[in-house]
MITORBA-818099 format. One record per residue (C-alpha): x, y negated, z. Coordinates in steps of 0.05 Angstrom, whole numbers, padded with zeros to 5 digits, always signed. Layout:
# MITORBA-818099
XYZ ...
# end
This chain:
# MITORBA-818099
-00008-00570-00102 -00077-00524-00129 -00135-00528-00080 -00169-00455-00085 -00210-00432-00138 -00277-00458-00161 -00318-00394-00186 -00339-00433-00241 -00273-00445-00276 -00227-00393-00248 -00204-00353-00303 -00163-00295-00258 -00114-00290-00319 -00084-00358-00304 -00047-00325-00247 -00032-00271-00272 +00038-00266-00281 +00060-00313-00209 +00001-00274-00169 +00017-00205-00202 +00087-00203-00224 +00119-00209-00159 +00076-00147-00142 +00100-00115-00197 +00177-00120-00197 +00175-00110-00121 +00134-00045-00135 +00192-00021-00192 +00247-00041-00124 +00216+00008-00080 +00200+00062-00124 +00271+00058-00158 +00297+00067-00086 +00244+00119-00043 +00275+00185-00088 +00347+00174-00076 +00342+00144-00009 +00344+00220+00031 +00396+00239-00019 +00438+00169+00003 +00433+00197+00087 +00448+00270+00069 +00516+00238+00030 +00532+00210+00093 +00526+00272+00140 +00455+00270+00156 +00421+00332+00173 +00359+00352+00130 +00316+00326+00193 +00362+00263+00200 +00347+00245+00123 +00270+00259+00135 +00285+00203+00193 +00311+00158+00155 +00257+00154+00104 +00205+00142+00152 +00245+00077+00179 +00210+00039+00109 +00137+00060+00147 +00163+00042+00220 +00199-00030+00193 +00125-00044+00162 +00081-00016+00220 +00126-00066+00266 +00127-00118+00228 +00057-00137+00201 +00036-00177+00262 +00101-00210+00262 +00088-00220+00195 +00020-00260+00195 +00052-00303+00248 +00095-00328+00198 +00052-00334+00129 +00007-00368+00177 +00067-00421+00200 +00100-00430+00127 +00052-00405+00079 +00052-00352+00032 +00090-00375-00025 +00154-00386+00033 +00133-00315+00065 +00142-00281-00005 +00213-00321-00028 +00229-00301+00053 +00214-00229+00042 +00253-00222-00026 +00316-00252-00006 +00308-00207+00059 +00298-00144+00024 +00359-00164-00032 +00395-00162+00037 +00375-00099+00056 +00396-00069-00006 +00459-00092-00011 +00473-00063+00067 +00449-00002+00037 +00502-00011-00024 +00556-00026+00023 +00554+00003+00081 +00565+00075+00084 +00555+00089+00154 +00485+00124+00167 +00472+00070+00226 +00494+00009+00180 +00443+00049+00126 +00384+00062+00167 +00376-00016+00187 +00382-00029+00113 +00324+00017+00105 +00292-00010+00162 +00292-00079+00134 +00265-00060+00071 +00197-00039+00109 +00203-00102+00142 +00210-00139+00084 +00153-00100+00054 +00108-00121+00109 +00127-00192+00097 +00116-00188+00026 +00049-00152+00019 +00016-00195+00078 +00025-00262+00038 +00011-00232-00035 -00056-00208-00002 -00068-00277+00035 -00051-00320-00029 -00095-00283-00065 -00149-00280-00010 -00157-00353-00021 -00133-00365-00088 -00196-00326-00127 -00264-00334-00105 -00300-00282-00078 -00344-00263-00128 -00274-00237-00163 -00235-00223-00102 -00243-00144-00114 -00219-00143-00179 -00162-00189-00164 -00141-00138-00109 -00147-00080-00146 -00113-00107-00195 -00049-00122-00151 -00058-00053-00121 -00057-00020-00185 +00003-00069-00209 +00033-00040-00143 +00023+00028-00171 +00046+00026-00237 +00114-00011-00207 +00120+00055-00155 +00107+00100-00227 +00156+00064-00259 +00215+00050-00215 +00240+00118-00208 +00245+00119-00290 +00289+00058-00290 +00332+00075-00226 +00350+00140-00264 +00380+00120-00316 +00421+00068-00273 +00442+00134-00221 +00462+00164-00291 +00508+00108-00300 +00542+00095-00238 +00510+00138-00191 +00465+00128-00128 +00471+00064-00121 +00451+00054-00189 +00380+00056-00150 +00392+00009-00101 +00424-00043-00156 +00359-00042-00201 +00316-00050-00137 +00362-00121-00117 +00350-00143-00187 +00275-00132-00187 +00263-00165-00116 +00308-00222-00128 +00262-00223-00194 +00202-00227-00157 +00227-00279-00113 +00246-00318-00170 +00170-00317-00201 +00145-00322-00135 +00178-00385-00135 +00131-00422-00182 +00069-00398-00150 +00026-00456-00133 +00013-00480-00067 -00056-00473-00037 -00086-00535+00009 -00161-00538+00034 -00207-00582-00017 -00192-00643+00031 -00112-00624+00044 -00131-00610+00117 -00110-00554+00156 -00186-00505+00169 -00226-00535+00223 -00232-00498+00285 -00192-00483+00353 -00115-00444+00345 -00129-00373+00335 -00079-00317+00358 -00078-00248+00344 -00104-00232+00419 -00173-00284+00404 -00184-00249+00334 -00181-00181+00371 -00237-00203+00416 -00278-00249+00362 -00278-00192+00312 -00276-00121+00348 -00341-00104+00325 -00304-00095+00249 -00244-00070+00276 -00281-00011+00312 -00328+00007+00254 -00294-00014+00178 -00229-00025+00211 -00231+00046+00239 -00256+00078+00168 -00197+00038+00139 -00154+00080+00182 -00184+00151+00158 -00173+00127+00080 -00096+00115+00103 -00090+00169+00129 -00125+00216+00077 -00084+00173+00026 -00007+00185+00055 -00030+00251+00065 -00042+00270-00004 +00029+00244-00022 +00043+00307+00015 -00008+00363-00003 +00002+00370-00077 +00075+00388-00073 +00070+00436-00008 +00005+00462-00032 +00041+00485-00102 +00110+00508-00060 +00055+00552-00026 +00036+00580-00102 +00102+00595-00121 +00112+00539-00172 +00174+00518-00204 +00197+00440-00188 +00189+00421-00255 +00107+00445-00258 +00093+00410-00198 +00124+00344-00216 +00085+00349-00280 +00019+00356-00238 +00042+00299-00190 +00055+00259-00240 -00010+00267-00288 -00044+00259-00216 -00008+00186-00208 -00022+00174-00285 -00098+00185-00268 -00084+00133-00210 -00061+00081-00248 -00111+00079-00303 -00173+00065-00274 -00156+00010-00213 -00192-00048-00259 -00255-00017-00268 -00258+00002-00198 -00254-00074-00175 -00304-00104-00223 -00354-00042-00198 -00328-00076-00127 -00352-00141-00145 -00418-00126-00178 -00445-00069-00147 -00415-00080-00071 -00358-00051-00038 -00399+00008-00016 -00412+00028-00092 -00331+00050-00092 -00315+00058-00014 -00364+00123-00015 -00337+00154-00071 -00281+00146-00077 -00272+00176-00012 -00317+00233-00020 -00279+00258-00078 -00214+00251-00042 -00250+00307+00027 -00271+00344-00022 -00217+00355-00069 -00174+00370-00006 -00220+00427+00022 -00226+00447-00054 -00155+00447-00051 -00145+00519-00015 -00178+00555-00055 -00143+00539-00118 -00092+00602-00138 -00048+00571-00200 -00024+00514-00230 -00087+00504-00278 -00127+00495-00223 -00088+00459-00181 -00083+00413-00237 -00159+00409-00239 -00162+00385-00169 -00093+00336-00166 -00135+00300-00223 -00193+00290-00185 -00157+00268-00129 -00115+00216-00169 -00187+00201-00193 -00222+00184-00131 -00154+00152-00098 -00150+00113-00161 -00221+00083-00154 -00207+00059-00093 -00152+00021-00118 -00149-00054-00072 -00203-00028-00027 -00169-00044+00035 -00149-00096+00024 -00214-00125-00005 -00250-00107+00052 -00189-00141+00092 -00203-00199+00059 -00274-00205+00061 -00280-00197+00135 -00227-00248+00147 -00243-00311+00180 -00220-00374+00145 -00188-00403+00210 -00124-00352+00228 -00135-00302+00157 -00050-00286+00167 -00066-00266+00226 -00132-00221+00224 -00102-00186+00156 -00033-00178+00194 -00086-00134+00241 -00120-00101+00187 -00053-00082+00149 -00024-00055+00220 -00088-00008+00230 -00077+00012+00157 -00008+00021+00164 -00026+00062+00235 -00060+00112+00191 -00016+00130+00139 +00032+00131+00187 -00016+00183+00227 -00034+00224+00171 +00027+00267+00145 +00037+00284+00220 -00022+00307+00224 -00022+00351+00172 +00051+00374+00193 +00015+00386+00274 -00043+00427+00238 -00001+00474+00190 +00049+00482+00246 -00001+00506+00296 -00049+00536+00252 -00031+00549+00177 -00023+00496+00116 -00090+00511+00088 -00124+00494+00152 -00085+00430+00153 -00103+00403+00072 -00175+00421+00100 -00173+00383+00153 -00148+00323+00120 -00209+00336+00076 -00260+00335+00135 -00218+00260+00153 -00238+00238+00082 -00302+00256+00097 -00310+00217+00150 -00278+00153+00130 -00337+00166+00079 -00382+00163+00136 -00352+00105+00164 -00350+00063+00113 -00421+00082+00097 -00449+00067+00156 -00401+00016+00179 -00405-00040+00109 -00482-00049+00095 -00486-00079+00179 -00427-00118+00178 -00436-00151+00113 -00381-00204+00102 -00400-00279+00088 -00369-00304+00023 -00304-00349+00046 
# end
């Protein structure tokens, strides 16, 4: 059993590969799997709508499950909640595998978002009190980033299985790599208090920490939203946005992907800004860039300068790398933190959730110009949020 850290002699390397591998190999599961999962419902008969459907069930399993979730990292910790997720989510892939009617394979899918949910909510909590907090936003930018670079790479390795033995090549390497990160999860060490008691204080639920804490939720929590939002949203921009410009597929995956690469590189720096300068020092930024690449957006008429701006949105989305989830962690009491970040992570999840359909509501009404702008003016004012919001609700160090 490992109390939590000492700031003196924690040394955030010494987890590194139980606290950040899972994150990793879960990360190379669902990117291996989100490309060929449409492609797996339109082999079954699914309409081009249907398939859309089905790939929004991973979103809907995690939106529905994160309070669910906290509930039970809060009752069997989060080294059980991760080995629980994993051997739920090797489930779910194998349904997918095997059953090849689009029901059977939409509760497959389903399950993976649930299992997702599961997953992320006790990496974040183990971490929350596994590194002190003078580290705690480079820790979670680091497992954010790790995140990333398991998204970038799992398409690379599910390829070459699909070129083997076909679609379900995809779904094979993403069993392996969660049933990996079980296994590593596995020898994560438990976390007790100093004393081995369970935190002082009356039994919170998720209806108390609504009341004790709405002040956060209706000012960072809210800002929190707005940077989902702006963030699923530009998942979707670059690739309409170039369709718009005429662009072949293979021009705009090269800009996506140079976009991601920009992403992944600078999630470390970002977090030790985090945890000298203040969360504020990257919040601001990073979403300022992000509004303002989007109305920039628009106005660019070819693939050089829609390079130019993809960059400097992987940029600012990059720096922001953990942020949620720091600030999740910061504000979280010590008595019932499953529960509060199973809150945060559902308001998060509410607004990427929100912001595609969004955009899709503006461009259909209006025109797809107006609707990249608009998701500009929401980065904007997460901006303004956050900046207003973080310097009067500073967190106490727990």
């Amino acid at each position: 059993m490992s109390k939590a850290a000492d700031p003196q002699d924690f040394n955030l390397w010494s987890i590194a590969i139980p606290a950040f591998g899972p994150s990793l190999l879960f990360g190379i599961g669902e990117g291996a799997i989100l490309p060929v999962i449409p492609l797996s419902a339109r082999d079954m008969g699914s309409s081009l709508a249907g398939a859309a459907l089905v790939v929004s069930l991973i979103g809907i399993g995690s939106l529905v499950s994160n309070i669910p979730a906290s509930i039970i990292t809060a009752k069997f910790g989060e080294r059980l909640g991760m080995l629980g997720a994993s051997a739920l989510s090797l489930v779910a892939m194998l349904i997918c595998v095997f059953c090849h009617n689009l029901w059977a394979f939409g509760a497959g899918v389903f399950l993976i978002g649930v299992a997702s949910a599961v997953f992320h909510l006790a990496r974040q909590s183990y971490l929350t009190e596994a590194v002190p907090p003078l580290m705690r936003a480079r820790a979670m930018s680091t497992l954010g980033g790790v995140g990333r670079i398991g998204l970038f790479a799992g398409p690379f390795i599910g390829a070459l299985l699909i070129h083997l033995v076909g679609l379900p090549g995809a779904y094979w390497v993403a069993a392996v790599a969660v049933t990996a990160a079980g296994v590593v999860a596995w020898w994560l060490p438990d976390l007790v208090n100093a004393d081995g008691a369970a935190p002082a204080g009356p039994k919170v639920t998720v209806v108390s920490l609504l009341a004790t804490h709405r002040k956060v939720f209706l000012t960072v929590g809210i800002g929190v939203l707005l940077v989902s939002s702006v963030r699923s949203s530009r998942q979707v921009v670059v690739p309409l946005w170039a369709d718009n410009l005429g662009l072949n597929p293979a021009v705009t995956s090269l800009i996506y992907g140079l976009s991601g690469a920009i992403d992944m590189l600078v999630f470390y720096p970002a977090g030790k800004v985090m945890d000298k300068k203040g969360r504020i020092a990257v919040a601001v930024p990073s979403m300022v860039l992000m509004g303002v690449s989007l109305l920039l957006m628009p106005l660019t008429t070819g693939a050089f300068s829609l390079l130019l701006v993809a960059l400097l949105i992987g940029f600012g989305n990059g720096i922001g790398s953990g942020l949620i989830m720091t600030l999740g962690a910061d504000y979280s009491p010590r008595n019932g933190r499953a529960q509060f970040l199973g809150i945060w992570r559902f308001m998060a999840d509410a607004g990427g959730s929100s912001g595609p359909a969004i955009l899709a509501g503006l461009t259909a009404a209006v025109t797809l110009p107006f609707g990249i702008a608009a998701t500009g003016l929401l980065g904007l004012g997460a901006a303004a949020m956050l900046g207003y919001s973080i310097p009067r609700n500073r967190p106490v160090s727990r």
